[in-house]
C-alpha positions as CSV (number, residue, x, y, z in Angstrom):
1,X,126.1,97.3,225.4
2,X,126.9,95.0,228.2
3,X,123.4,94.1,229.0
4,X,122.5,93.8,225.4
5,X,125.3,91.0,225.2
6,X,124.0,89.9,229.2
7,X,120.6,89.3,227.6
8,X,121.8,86.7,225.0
9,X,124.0,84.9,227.3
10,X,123.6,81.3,228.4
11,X,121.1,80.7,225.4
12,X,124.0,79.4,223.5
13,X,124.3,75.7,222.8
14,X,127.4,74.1,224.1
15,X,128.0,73.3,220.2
16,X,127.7,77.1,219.7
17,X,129.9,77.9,222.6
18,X,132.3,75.7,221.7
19,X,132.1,77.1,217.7
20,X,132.6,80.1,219.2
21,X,135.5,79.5,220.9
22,X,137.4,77.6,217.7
23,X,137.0,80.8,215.9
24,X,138.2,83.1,218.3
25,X,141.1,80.3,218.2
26,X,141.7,80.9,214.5
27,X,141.6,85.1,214.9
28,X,143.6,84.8,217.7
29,X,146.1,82.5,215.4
30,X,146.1,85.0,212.9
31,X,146.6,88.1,214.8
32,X,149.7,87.1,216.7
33,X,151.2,84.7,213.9
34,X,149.9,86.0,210.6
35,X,148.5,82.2,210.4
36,X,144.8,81.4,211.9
37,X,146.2,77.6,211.8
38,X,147.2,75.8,215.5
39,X,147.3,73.2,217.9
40,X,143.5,71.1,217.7
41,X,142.3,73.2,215.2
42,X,141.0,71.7,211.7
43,X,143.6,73.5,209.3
44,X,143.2,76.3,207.4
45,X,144.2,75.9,203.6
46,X,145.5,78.9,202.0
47,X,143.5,79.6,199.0
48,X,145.1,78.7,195.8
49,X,144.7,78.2,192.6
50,X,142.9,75.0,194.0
51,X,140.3,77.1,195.8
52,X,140.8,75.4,198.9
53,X,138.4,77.3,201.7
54,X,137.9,76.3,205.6
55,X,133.9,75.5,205.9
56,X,133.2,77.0,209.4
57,X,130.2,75.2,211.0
58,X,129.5,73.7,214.2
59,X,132.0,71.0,212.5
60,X,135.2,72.6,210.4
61,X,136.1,70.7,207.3
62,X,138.4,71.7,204.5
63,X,136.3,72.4,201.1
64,X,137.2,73.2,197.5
65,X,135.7,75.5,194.6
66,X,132.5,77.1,196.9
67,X,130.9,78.5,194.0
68,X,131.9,76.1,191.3
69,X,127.9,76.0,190.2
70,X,127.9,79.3,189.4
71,X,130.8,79.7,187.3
72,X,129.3,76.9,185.6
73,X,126.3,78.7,185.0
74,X,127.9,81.9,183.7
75,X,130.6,79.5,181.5
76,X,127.5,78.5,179.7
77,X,125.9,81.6,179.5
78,X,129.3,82.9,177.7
79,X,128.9,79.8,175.7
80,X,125.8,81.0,173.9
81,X,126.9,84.1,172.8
């Protein structure tokens, strides 16, 4: 185990370490609050009605409806029947 994990290390981007370390921010968040939201970190929406989502990426940003498109497609697809 440990040298499978040695074997990867220090390939990482800094971007990819530092992505790495935002999400273990948010878990952490979330186990000891029951909230994954904090200090420096882009916040979390609880989904909604609104479909609010966190986009996780090398950059967070707050998103809405991720798979609008495809309801559209089946809301159609109803349609014709």
């Amino acid at each position: 185990c440990c040298h499978f994990i040695s074997c990867f290390a220090g390939h990482a981007t800094e971007e990819e370490n530092k992505l790495s370390r935002t999400v273990m921010k948010y878990w952490t968040n979330f186990a000891r609050n029951g909230n994954p939201n904090g200090e420096g970190l882009v916040h979390w929406p609880q989904y909604d009605l609104e479909e609010k989502y966190l986009e996780i990426g090398l950059k967070q940003k707050t998103a809405q409806q991720l798979k609008e498109h495809r309801m559209e497609f089946w809301t159609q697809i109803l349609k014709q029947r």
